[in-house]
KOLTIKE-631361 format. One line per field, with one value per residue: x, y negated, z negated of N, C-alpha, C in turn; residue number from 0. Coordinates in nm, 2 decimals. Each point is the difference from the previous one (the first is absolute). Layout:
# KOLTIKE-631361
nxx = c(X:...)
nyy = c(Y:...)
nzz = c(Z:...)
caxx = c(X:...)
cayy = c(Y:...)
cazz = c(Z:...)
cxx = c(X:...)
cyy = c(Y:...)
czz = c(Z:...)
n = c(NUM:...)
***
This chain:
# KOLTIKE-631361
nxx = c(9.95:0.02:0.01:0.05:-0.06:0.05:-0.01:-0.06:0.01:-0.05:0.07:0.04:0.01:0.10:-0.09:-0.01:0.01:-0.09:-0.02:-0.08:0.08:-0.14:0.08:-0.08:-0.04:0.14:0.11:-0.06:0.10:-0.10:-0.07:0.02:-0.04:-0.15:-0.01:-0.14:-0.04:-0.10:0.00:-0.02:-0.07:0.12:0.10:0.04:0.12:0.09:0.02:0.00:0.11:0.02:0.15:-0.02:0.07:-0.06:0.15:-0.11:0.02:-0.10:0.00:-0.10:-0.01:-0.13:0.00:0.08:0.06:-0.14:-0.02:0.02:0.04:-0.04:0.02:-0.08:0.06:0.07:-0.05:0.09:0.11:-0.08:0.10:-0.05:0.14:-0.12:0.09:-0.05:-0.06:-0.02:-0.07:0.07:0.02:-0.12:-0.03:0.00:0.05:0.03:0.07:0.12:-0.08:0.02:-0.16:0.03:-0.13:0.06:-0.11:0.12:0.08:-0.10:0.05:0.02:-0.01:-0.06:0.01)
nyy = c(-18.25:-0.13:-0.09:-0.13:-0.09:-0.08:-0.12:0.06:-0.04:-0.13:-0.01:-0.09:-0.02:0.10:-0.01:0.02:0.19:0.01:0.17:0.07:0.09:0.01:0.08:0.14:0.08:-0.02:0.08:-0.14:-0.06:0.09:-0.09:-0.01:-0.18:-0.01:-0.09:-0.02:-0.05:-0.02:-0.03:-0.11:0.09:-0.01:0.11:0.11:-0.11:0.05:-0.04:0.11:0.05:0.08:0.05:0.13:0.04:-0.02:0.13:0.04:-0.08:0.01:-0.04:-0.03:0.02:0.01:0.06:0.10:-0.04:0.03:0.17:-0.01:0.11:0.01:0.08:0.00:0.11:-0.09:-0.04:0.09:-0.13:-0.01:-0.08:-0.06:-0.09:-0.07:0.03:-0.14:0.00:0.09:-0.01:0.09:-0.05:-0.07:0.07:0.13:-0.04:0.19:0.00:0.08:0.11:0.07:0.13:-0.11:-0.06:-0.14:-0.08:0.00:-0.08:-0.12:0.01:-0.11:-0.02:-0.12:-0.12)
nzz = c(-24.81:-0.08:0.07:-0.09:0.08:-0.02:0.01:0.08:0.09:0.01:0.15:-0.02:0.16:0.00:-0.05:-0.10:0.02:-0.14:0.08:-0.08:-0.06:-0.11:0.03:0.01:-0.07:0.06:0.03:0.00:-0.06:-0.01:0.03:0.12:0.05:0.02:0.09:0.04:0.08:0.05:0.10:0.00:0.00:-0.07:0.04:-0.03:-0.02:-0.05:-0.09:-0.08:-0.05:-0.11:0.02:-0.06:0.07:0.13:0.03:0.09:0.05:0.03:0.13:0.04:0.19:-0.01:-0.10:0.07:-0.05:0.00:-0.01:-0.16:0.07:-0.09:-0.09:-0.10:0.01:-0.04:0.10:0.09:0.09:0.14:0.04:0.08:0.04:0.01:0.07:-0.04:-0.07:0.11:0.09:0.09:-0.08:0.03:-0.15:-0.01:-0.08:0.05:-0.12:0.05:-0.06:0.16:-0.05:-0.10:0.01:0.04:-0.08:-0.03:0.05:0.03:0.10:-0.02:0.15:-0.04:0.09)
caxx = c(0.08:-0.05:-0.01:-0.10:0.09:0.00:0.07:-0.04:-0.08:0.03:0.12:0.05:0.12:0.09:-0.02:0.05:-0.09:0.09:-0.10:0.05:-0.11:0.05:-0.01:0.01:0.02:0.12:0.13:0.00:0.14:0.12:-0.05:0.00:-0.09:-0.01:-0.12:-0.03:-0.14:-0.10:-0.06:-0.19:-0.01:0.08:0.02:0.12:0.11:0.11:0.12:0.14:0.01:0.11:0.03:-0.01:0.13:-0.01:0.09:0.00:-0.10:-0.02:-0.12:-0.04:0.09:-0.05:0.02:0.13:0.07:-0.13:-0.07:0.05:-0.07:0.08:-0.06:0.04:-0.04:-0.07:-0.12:-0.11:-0.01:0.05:-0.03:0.03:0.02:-0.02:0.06:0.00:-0.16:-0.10:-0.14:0.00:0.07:-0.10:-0.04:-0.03:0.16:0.00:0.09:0.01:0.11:-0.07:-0.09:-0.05:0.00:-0.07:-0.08:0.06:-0.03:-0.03:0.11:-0.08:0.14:-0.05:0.00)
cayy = c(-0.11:-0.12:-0.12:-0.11:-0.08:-0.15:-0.11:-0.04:-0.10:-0.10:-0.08:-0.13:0.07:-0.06:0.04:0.14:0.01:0.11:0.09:0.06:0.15:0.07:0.15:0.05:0.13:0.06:-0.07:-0.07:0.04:0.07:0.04:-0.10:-0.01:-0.08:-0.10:0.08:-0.06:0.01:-0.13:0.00:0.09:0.10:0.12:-0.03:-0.01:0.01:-0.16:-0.04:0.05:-0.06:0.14:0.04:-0.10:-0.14:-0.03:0.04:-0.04:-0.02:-0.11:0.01:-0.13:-0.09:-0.05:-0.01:-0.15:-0.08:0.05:0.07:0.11:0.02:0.01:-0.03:0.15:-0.03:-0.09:0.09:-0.09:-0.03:-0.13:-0.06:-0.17:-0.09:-0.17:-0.05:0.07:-0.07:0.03:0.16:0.05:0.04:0.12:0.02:0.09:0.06:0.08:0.11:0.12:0.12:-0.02:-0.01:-0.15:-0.08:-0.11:-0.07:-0.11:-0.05:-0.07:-0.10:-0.09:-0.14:-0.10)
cazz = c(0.06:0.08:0.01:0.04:0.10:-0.05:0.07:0.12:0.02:0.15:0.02:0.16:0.08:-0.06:-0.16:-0.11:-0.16:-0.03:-0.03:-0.12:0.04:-0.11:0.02:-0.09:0.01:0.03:-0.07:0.07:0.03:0.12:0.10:0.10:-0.02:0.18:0.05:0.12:0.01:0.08:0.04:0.07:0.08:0.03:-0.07:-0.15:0.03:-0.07:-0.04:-0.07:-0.09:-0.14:-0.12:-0.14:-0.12:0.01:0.05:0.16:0.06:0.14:0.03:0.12:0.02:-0.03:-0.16:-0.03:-0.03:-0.01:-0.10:-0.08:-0.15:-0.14:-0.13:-0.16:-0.07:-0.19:0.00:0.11:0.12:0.11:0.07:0.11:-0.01:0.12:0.05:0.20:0.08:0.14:-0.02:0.03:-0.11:-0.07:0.01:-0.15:-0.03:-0.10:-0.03:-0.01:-0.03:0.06:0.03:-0.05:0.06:-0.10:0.04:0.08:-0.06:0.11:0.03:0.11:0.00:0.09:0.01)
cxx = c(-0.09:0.11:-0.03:0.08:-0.08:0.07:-0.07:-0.12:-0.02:0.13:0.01:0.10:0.14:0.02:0.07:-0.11:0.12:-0.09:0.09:-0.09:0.09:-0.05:-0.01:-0.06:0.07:0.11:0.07:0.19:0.04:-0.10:-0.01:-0.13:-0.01:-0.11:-0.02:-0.12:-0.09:-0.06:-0.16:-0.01:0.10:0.05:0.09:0.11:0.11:0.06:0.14:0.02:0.11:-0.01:0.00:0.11:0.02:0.07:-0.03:-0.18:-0.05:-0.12:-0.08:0.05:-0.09:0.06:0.16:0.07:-0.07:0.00:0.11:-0.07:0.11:-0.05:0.08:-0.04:-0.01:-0.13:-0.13:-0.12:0.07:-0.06:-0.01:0.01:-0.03:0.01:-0.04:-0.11:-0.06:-0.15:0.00:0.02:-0.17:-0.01:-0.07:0.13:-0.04:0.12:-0.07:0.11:-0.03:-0.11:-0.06:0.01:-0.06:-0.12:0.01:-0.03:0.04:0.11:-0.10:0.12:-0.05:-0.03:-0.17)
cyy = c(-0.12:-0.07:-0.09:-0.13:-0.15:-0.09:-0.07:-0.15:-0.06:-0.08:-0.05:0.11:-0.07:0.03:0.12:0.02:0.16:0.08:0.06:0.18:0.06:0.16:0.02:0.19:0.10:-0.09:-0.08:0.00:0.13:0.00:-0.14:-0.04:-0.09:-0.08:-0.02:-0.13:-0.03:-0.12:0.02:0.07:0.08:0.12:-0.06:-0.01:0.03:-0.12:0.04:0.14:0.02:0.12:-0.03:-0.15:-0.15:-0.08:0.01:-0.08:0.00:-0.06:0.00:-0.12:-0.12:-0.11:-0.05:-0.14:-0.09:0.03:0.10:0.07:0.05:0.07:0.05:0.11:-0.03:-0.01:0.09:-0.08:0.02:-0.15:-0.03:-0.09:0.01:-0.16:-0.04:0.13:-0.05:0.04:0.10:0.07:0.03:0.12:0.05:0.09:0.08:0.07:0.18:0.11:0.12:-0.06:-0.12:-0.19:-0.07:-0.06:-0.09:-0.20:-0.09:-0.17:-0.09:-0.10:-0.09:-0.09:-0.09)
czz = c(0.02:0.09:0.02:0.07:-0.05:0.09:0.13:-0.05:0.13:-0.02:0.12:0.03:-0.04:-0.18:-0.03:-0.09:-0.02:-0.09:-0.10:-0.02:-0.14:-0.02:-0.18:0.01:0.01:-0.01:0.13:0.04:0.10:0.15:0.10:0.00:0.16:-0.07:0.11:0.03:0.10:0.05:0.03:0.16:0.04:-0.07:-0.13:0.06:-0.07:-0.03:-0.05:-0.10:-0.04:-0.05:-0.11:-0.12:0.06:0.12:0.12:0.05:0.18:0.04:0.10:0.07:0.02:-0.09:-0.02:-0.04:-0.10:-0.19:-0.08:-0.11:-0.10:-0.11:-0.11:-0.07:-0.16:0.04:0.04:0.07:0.08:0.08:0.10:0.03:0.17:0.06:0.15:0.05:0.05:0.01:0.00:-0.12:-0.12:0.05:-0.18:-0.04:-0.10:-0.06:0.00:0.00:0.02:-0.01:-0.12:0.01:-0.15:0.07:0.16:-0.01:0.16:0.01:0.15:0.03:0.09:-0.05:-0.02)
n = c(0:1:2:3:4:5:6:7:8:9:10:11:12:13:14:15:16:17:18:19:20:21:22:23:24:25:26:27:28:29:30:31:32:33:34:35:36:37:38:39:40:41:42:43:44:45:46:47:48:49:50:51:52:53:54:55:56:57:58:59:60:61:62:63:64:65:66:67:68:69:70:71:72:73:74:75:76:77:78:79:80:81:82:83:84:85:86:87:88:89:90:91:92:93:94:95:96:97:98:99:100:101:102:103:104:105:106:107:108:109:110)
***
């Protein structure tokens, strides 16, 4: 199993970016996928996840209204559209599936 996570960068509060996590190893279509991420000095937090077919999402309430996950099983992607991010919102985002994590890719949100 890899995955790998792209998209993060620095953003003004308020901004948008949009993380990207291309699985590979297994048969990416039948299985739910989360993003999960960690702030500076803190534990791992849950963000979001997305069943198998696409149709069922959930959020942390942090995030809720803010952030849209999505993905593209031709593609064996999972997304995360982040909008109107706040500072709180730096962290390192990793996609995951059970025990198996990407890189993870670093989200900075300031001014």
């Amino acid at each position: 199993v890899q995955l790998v996570e792209s998209g993060g960068g620095l953003v003004q509060p308020g901004g948008s970016l949009r993380l990207s996590c291309v699985a590979s190893g297994f048969t990416f279509s039948m299985y739910a996928m989360s993003w999960v991420r960690q702030a500076p000095g803190k534990g791992l937090e849950w963000v979001s996840i997305i069943n198998s077919s696409g149709g069922d999402t959930n959020y942390a309430d942090s995030v809720e209204g803010r952030f849209t996950i999505s993905r593209d099983n031709a593609e064996n992607t999972v997304y995360l559209q982040m909008d109107n991010l706040k500072p709180e919102d730096t962290a390192v985002y990793y996609c995951n599936i059970g025990t198996y994590w990407g890189q993870g890719t670093q989200v900075t949100v300031s001014s």
